[in-house]
C-alpha positions as CSV (number, residue, x, y, z in Angstrom):
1,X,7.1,-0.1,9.0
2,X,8.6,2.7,7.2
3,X,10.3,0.5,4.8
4,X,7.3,-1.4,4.2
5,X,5.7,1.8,3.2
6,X,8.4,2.7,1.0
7,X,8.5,-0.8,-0.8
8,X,4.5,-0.2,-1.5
9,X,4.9,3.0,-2.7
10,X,7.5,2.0,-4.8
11,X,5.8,-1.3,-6.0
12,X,2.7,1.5,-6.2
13,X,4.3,3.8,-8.8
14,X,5.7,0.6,-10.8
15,X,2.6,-1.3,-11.0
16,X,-0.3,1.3,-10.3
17,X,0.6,4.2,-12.2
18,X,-2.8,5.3,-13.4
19,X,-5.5,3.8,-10.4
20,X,-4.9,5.9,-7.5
21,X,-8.1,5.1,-6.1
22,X,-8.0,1.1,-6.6
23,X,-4.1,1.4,-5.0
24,X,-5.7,3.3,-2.0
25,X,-8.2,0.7,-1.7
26,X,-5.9,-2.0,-1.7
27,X,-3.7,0.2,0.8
28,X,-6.5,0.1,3.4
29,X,-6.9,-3.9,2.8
30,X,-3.7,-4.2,3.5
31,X,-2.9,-2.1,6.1
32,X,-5.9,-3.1,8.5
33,X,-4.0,-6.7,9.1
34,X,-1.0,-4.7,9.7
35,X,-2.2,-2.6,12.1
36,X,-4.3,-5.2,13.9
37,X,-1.1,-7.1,14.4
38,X,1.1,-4.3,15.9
């Protein structure tokens, strides 16, 4: 999980460097899958 988070922060700061809000969003989308599997 740690690396996961580390590849979307990085892939965060590459692709999002201006919508911190929109990334966030997208974070939560992403993350509620994750967490519902483990």
């Amino acid at each position: 999980y740690v690396k996961s988070a580390r590849v979307v922060g990085d892939v965060i700061g590459k692709y999002h460097p201006h919508g911190d809000l929109a990334v966030y969003n997208t974070i939560v989308r992403m993350a509620q899958p994750f967490s519902l599997r483990y």
